[in-house]
C-alpha positions as CSV (number, residue, x, y, z in Angstrom):
1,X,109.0,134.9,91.6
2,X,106.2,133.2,93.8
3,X,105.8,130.3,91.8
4,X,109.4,129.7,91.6
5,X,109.1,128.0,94.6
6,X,105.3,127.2,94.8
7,X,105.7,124.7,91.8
8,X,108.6,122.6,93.1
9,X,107.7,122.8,96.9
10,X,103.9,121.2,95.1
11,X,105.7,118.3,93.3
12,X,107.8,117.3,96.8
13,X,104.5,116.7,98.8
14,X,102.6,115.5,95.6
15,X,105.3,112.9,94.9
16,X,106.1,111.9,98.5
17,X,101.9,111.2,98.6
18,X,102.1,109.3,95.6
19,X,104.6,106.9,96.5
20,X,102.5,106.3,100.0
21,X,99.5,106.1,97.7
22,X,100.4,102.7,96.1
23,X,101.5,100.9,99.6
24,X,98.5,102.0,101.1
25,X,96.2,100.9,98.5
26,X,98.1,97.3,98.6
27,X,97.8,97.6,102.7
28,X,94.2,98.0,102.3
29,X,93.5,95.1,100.1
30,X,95.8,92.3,101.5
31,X,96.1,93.8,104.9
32,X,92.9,95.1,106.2
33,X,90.5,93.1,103.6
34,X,92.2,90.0,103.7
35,X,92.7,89.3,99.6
36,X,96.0,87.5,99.0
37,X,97.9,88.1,95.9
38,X,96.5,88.0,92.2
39,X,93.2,87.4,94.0
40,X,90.1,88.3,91.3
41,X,88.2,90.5,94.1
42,X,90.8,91.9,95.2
43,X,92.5,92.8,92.0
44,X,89.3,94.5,90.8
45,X,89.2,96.6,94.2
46,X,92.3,97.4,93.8
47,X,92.5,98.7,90.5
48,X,88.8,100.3,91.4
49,X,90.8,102.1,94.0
50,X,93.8,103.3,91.7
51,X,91.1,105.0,89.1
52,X,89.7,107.1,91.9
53,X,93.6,107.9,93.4
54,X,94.5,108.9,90.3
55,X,91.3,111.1,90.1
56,X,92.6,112.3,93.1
57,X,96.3,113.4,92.0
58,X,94.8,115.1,89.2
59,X,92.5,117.6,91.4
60,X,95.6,118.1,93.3
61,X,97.2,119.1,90.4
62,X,94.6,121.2,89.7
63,X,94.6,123.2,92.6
64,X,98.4,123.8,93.0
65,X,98.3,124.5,89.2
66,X,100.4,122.3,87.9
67,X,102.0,120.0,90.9
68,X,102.9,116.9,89.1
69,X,104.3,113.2,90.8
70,X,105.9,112.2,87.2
71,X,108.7,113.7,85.6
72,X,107.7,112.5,82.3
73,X,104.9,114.7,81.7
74,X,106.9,117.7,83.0
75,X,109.6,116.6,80.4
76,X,107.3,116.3,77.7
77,X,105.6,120.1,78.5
78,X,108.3,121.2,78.9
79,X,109.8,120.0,75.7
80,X,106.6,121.6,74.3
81,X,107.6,125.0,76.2
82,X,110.3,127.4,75.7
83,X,113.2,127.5,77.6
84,X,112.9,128.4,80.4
85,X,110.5,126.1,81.5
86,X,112.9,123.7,80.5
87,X,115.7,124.7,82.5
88,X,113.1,125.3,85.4
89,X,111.7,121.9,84.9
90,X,115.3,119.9,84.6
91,X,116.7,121.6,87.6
92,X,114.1,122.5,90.3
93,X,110.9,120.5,89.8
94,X,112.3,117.3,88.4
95,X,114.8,117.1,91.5
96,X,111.7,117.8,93.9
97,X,109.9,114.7,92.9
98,X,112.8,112.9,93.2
99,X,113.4,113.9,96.8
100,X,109.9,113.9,97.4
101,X,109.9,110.5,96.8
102,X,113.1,109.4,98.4
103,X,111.7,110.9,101.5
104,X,108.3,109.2,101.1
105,X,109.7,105.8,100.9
106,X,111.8,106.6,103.7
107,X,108.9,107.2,105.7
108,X,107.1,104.1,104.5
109,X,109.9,101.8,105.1
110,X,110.4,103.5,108.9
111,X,106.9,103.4,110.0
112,X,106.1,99.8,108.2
113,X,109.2,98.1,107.9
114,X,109.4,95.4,105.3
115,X,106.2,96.4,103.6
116,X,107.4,96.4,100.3
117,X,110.5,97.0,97.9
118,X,109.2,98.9,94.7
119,X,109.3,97.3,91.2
120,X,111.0,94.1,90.3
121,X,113.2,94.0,87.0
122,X,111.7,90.2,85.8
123,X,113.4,90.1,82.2
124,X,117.1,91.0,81.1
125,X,117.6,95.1,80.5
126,X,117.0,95.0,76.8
127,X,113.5,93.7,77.2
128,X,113.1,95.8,80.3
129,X,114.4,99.1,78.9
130,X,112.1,98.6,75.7
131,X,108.9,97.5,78.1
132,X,109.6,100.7,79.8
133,X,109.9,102.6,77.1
134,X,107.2,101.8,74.8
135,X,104.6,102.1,77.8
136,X,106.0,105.6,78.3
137,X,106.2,106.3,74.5
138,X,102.4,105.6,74.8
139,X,101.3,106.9,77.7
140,X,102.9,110.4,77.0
141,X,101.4,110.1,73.3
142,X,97.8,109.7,74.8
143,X,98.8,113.0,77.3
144,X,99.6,114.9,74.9
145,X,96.4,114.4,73.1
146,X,94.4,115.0,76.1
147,X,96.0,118.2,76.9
148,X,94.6,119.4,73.3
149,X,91.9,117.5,72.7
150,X,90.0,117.6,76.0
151,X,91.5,120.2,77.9
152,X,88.5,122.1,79.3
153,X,86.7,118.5,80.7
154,X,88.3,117.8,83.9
155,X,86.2,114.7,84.4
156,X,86.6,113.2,80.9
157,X,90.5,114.0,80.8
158,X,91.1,112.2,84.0
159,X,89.1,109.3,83.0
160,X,90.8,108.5,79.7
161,X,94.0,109.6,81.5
162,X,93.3,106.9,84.5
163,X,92.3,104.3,82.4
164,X,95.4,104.3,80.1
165,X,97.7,104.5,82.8
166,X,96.0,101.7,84.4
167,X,96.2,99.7,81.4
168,X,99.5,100.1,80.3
169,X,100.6,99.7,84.0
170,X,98.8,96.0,84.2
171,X,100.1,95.3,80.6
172,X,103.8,96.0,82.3
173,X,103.5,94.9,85.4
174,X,105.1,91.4,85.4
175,X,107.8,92.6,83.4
176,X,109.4,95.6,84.6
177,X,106.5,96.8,86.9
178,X,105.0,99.0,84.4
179,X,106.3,102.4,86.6
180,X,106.8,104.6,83.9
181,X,107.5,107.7,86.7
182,X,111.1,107.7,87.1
183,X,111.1,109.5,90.5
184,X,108.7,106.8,92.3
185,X,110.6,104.0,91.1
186,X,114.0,105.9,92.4
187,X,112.7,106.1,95.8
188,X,112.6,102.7,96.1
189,X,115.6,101.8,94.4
190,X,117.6,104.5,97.0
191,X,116.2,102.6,99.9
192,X,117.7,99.7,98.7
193,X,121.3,101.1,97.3
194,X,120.2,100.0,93.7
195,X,119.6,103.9,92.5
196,X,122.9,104.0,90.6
197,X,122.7,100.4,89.3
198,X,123.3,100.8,85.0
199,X,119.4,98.0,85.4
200,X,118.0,101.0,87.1
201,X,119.3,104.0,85.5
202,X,119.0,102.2,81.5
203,X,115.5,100.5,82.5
204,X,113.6,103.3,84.5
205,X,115.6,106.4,83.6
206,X,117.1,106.2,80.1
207,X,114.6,104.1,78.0
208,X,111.6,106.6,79.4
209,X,113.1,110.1,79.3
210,X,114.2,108.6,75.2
211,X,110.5,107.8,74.6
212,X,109.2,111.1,76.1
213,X,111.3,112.5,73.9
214,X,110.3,110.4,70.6
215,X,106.4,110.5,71.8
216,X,106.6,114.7,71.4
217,X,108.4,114.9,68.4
218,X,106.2,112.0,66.9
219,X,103.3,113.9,68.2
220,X,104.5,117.2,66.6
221,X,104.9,115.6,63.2
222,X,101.4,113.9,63.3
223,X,99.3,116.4,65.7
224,X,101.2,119.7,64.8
225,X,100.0,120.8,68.4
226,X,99.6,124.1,70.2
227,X,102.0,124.9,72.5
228,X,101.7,123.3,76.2
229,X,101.7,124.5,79.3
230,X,103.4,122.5,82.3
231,X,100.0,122.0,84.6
232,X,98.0,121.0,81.3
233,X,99.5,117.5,81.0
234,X,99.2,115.2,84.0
């Protein structure tokens, strides 16, 4: 069918964008506007500037009806959906984002060598993979509730969304880099041979495809929700 392809060839250039999304942001603030690191300003313009990328990645979404950058969310629609879309998620769209973003650090790393080197594992596994985990079991919880609570407001949706991934990402950050998207966080860790490290695949594998899992089923006891569709939750 047409959007057997549509939907995975979407996630490859969505997830390849997003990975180039974070360096240039960084670029912009220490590079071109001269802010060093941890700097108040700079902070502020650079979290100003995720909100409205995010904003971004969401119309995109939008208008390839359902191209996603995070696995997570497709895992926990698809959980949501019957099966289908599970085995179509798990074996065509999940693998696209991961190439996608393999391919998008690749070009990073070849056309501004050294610029960066993706998230940095700062406490033992344990305390990583539960970091990792409980951001995700939190993120995909407030998802969920979006996609039934405020489905039909764009603006509002991608606002709360932004926000709480924003949050939950600075709340992380210093300890396991607050990722919670599996597939950018592999790019990286392919570029530097530490993809099929057991830090890598427990932390930023494991511990979040676990809570996705936990955040549906504690959603479905609490929010008994209607039944999801992929391109609602992103």
């Amino acid at each position: 069918m047409a959007w057997g392809w549509r939907l995975p060839a979407a996630d490859f250039i969505i997830s390849l964008m997003w990975v180039w999304s974070g360096v240039l942001n960084k670029f912009l603030v220490h590079r071109i506007l001269g802010y060093g690191a941890h700097e108040f300003n700079g902070e502020i313009i650079r979290y100003a500037v995720s909100i409205l990328n995010m904003f971004f990645f969401a119309f995109m979404g939008k208008i390839t009806d359902g191209g996603a950058y995070n696995p997570l969310f497709l895992l926990s629609a698809a959980i949501c959906g019957d099966f289908s879309d599970f085995l179509f998620t798990i074996g065509a769209r999940i693998p696209a984002q991961v190439v996608g973003s393999v391919y998008g650090v690749r070009l990073i790393l070849r056309m501004f060598p050294g610029i960066g080197s993706g998230p940095h594992l700062s406490v033992d596994i344990a305390k990583g993979a539960l970091t990792e985990g409980l951001l995700t079991f939190a993120i995909v919880i407030v998802s969920l509730w979006l996609a039934r609570k405020v489905k039909d407001s764009f603006f509002m949706k991608t606002w709360i969304s932004s926000l709480s991934k924003l949050t939950l990402h600075i709340l992380g950050s210093d300890l396991t880099g607050g990722c919670m998207n599996p597939a950018s966080v592999i790019g990286w860790a392919f570029a530097n041979g530490e993809h099929i490290t057991k830090q890598h695949l427990i932390v930023y594998w494991l511990a979040p495809i676990e809570a996705t899992v936990a955040a549906v089923w504690v959603f479905r006891i609490l929010a008994r929700p209607e039944k999801l569709k992929p391109e609602k939750l992103n």
